[in-house]
C-alpha positions in Angstrom: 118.3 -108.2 94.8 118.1 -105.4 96.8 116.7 -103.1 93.7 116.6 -104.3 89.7 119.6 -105.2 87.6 117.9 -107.3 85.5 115.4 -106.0 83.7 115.8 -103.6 80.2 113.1 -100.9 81.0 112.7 -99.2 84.7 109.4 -100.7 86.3 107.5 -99.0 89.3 109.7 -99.8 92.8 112.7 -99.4 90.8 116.0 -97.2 92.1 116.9 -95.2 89.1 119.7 -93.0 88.5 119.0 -89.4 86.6 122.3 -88.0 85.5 122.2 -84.9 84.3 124.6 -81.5 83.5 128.4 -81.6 85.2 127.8 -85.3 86.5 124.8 -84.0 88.6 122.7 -87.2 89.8 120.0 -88.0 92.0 118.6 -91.5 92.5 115.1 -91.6 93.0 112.7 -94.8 93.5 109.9 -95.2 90.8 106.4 -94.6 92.2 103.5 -94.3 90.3 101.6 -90.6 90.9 104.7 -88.9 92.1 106.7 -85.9 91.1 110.4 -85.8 90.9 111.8 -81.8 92.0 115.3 -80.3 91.6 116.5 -77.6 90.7 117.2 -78.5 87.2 112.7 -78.7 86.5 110.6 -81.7 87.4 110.3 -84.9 86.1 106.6 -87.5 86.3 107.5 -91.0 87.5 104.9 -92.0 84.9 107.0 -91.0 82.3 110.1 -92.6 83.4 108.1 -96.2 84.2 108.1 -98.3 80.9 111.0 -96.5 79.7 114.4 -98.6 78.4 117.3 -97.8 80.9 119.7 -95.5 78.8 117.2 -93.5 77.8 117.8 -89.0 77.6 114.8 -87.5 78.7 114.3 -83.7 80.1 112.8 -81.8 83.0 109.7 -79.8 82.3 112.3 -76.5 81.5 114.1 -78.6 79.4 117.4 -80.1 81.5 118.6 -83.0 79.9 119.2 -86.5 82.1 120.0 -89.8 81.1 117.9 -92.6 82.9 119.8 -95.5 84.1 120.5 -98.4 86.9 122.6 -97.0 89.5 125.8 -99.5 90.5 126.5 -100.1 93.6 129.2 -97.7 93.9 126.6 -95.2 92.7 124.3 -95.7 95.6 126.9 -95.6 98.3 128.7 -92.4 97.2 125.0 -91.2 97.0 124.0 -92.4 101.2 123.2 -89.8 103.4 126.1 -89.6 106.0 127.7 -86.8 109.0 131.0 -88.4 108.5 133.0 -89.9 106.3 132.5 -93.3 104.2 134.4 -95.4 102.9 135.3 -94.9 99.3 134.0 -97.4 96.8 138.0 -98.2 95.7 138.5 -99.0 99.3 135.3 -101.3 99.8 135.8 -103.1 96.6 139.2 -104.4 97.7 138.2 -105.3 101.2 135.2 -107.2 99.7 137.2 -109.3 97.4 140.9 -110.0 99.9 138.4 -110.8 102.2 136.6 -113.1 100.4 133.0 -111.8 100.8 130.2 -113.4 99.0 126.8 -115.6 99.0 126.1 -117.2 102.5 128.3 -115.8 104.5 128.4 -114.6 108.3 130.2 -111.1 107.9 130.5 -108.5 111.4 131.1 -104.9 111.6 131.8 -103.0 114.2 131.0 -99.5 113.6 128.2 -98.6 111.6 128.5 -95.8 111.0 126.0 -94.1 108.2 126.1 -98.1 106.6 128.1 -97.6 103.3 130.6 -100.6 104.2 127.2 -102.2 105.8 125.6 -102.1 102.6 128.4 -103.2 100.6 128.4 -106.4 102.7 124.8 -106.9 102.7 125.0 -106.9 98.5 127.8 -109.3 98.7 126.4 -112.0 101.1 123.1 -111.7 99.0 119.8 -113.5 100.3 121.3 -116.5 102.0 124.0 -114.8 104.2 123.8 -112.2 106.9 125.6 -109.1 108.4 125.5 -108.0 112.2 127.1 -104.6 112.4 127.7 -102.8 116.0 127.7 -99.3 116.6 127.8 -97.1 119.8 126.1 -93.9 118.7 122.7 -94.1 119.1 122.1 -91.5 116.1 124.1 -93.2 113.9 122.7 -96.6 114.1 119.4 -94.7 113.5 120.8 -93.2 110.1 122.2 -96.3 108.7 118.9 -97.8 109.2 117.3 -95.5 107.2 119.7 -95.4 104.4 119.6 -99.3 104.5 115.7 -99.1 104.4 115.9 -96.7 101.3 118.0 -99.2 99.5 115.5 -102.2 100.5 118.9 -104.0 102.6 117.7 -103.7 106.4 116.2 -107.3 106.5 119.2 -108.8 106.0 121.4 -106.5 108.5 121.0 -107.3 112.3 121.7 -103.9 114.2 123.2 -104.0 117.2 124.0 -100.9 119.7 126.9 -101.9 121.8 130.6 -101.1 123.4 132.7 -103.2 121.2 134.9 -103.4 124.7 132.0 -105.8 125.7 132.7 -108.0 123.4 130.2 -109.9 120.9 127.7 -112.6 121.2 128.3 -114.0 118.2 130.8 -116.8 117.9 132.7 -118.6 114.4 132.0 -115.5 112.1 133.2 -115.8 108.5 134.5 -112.3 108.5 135.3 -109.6 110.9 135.4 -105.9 110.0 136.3 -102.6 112.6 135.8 -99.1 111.4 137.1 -97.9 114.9 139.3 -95.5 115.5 141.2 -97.7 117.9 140.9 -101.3 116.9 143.8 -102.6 118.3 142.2 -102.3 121.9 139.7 -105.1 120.5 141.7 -107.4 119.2 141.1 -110.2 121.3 137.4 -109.6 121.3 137.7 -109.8 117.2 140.1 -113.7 117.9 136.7 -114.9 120.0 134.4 -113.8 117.6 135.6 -115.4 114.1 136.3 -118.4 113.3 139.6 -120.2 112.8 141.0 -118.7 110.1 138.7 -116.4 109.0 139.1 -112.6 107.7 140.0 -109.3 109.0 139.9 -106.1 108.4 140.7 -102.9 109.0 141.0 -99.2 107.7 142.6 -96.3 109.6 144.0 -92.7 108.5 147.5 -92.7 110.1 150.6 -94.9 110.5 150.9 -94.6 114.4 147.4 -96.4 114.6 148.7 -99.0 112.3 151.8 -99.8 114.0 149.5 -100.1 117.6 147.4 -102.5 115.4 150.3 -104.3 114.0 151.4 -105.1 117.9 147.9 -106.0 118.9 147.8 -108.8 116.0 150.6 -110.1 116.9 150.1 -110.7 120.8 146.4 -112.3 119.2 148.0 -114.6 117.1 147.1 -113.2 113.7 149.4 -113.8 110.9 148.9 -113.1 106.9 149.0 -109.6 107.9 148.6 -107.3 104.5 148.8 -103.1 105.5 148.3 -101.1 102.3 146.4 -98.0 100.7 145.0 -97.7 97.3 145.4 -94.7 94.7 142.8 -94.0 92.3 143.6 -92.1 89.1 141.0 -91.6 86.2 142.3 -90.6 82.8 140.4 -88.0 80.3 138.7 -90.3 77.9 139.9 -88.4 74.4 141.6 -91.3 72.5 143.3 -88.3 70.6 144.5 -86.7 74.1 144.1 -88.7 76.8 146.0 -88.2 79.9 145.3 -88.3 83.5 142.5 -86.3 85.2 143.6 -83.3 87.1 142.0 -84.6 90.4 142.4 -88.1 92.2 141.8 -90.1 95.0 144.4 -90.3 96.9 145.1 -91.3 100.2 141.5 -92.4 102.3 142.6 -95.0 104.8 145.4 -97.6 105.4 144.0 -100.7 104.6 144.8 -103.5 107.9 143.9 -107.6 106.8 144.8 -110.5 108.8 143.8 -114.1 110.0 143.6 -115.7 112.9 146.0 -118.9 113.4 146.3 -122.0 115.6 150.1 -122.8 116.5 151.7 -125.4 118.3 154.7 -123.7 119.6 156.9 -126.9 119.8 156.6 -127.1 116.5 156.1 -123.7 114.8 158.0 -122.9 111.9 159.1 -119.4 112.2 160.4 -118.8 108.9 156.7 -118.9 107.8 155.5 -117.3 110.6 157.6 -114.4 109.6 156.4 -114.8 106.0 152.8 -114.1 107.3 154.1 -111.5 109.4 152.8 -113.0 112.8 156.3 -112.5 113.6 158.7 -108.9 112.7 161.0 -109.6 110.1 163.9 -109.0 112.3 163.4 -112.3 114.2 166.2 -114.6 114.1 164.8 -118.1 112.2 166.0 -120.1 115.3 164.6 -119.6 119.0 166.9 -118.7 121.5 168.0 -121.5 124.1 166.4 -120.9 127.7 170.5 -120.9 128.8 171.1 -118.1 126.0 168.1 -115.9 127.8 168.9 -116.6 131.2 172.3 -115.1 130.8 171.3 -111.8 129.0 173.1 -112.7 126.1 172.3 -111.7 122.4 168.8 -112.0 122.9 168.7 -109.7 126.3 165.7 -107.3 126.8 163.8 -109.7 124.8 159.4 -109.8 125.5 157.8 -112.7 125.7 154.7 -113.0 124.3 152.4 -116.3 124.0 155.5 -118.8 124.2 156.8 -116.6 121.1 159.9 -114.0 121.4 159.7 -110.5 120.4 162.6 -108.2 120.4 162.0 -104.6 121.9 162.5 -102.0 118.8 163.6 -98.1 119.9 161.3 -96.6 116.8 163.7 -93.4 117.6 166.4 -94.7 116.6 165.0 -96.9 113.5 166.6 -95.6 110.1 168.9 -92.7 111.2 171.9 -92.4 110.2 175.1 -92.7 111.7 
């Protein structure tokens, strides 16, 4: 492990988590001789070493904390970071729908301050490996100093790159893009996982979505899921409890698919609009070449990899009359 969640008492090397006053934390790493400052007093590492996680100790004025193991989701709201990161309700659901975990190949493309990088690196564990691309210089440098501080960067292979380049790396488990325009890379993202493997996606509006939605589709993604999460905390008075007066509301769109393999003589296009490779306003039956040919019911159709879709006016979807 990247820092200790096994042991009962904090032990010199160990990541720690002092929470004090109004949800004020810091995380510090043990170190024998050192001094930890705030401005809440100071606190001797050789009085927190030895020391039962749990336990409420005070600053040399007398501010209270309680010493205990960070979680992960502590650590990442806690990286150092000039944008934004993903939320830790966001990265907990792209780590379980796309099935990340011990051994696995995962690649991200863009870094960014390494929150989501970190996050994968914990869930692949010792025998699995992440290669994340980023084009900014500076930010490739700060991710690896936060991965460095949480004792990850052996296991991430930093890459600085164009994602437009494509990758070197072929038959990935999982595929992630942090971009702001990921659906000009979709076919780089198709050469670069395996068949069938996962990915994802987060972006702040619905017009990016839709341009994604298209790009999948011409790649021959299906099992496309688009969805954002709500996070709501209640007061915990069992006499009075009722929701907290501040959430998390809207961070991202969330964007998962899979790549497929399909025969087009024999494709079943019922499913394939189940898994949303194809709109849901595709007729179950393909047109006959004669129906096409003569600009009938399917006229102004676009073909697309041996697969028919209709052209959509979003202008005139849902008005009335």
């Amino acid at each position: 492990m990247p820092w200790n969640l096994q042991g009962t008492h904090a032990q010199e090397g160990d990541l720690v988590q002092l929470v004090g006053l109004r949800h004020k934390h810091f995380i510090v790493r043990l170190k024998a001789g050192e001094t930890f400052h705030s401005h809440r007093g100071t606190l001797k590492h050789d009085d927190l070493i030895g020391l039962p996680w749990g336990t409420q100790v005070f600053s040399h004025n007398g501010a209270p904390f309680f010493v205990i193991q960070p979680a992960l989701g502590d650590l990442l709201r806690g990286i150092k970071r000039n944008t934004q990161i993903l939320y830790p309700k966001d990265i907990g659901y792209i780590l379980v729908t796309m099935g990340i975990g011990p051994g696995m190949h995962v690649l991200e493309a863009g870094t960014g301050s390494g929150a989501l990088t970190s996050a994968f690196v914990y869930a692949v564990g010792p025998q699995g490996r992440v290669t994340s691309y980023e084009a900014r210089p500076e930010m490739q440098e700060m991710a690896r100093r936060n991965l460095q501080h949480l004792g990850m960067e052996e296991r991430v292979t930093l890459k600085l790159g164009n994602v437009a380049d494509g990758f070197a790396e072929r038959n990935v488990d999982a595929l992630f893009y942090d971009l702001p325009n990921p659906y000009d890379y979709t076919a780089q993202a198709r050469e670069a996982l395996k068949p069938g493997g996962f990915f994802g996606s987060i972006l702040p509006t619905v017009n990016q979505v839709s341009q994604l939605l298209v790009a999948l589709r011409r790649e021959r993604f299906a099992f496309i899921d688009v969805l954002e999460l709500m996070l709501r905390f209640l007061k915990p008075e069992p006499s009075r409890m009722r929701p907290a007066d501040r959430m998390v509301a809207h961070t991202g769109y969330l964007v998962f698919a899979r790549p497929v393999l399909i025969d087009p003589a024999h494709a079943n296009r019922a499913l394939l609009r189940e898994t949303g490779y194809l709109s849901e306003i595709e007729p179950d039956e393909e047109p006959a070449p004669a129906e096409v040919e003569a600009g009938g019911d399917f006229d102004g159709v676009v073909a697309v990899e041996n697969e028919q879709f209709p052209e959509v006016d979003f202008d005139e979807v849902g008005q009335d009359g």
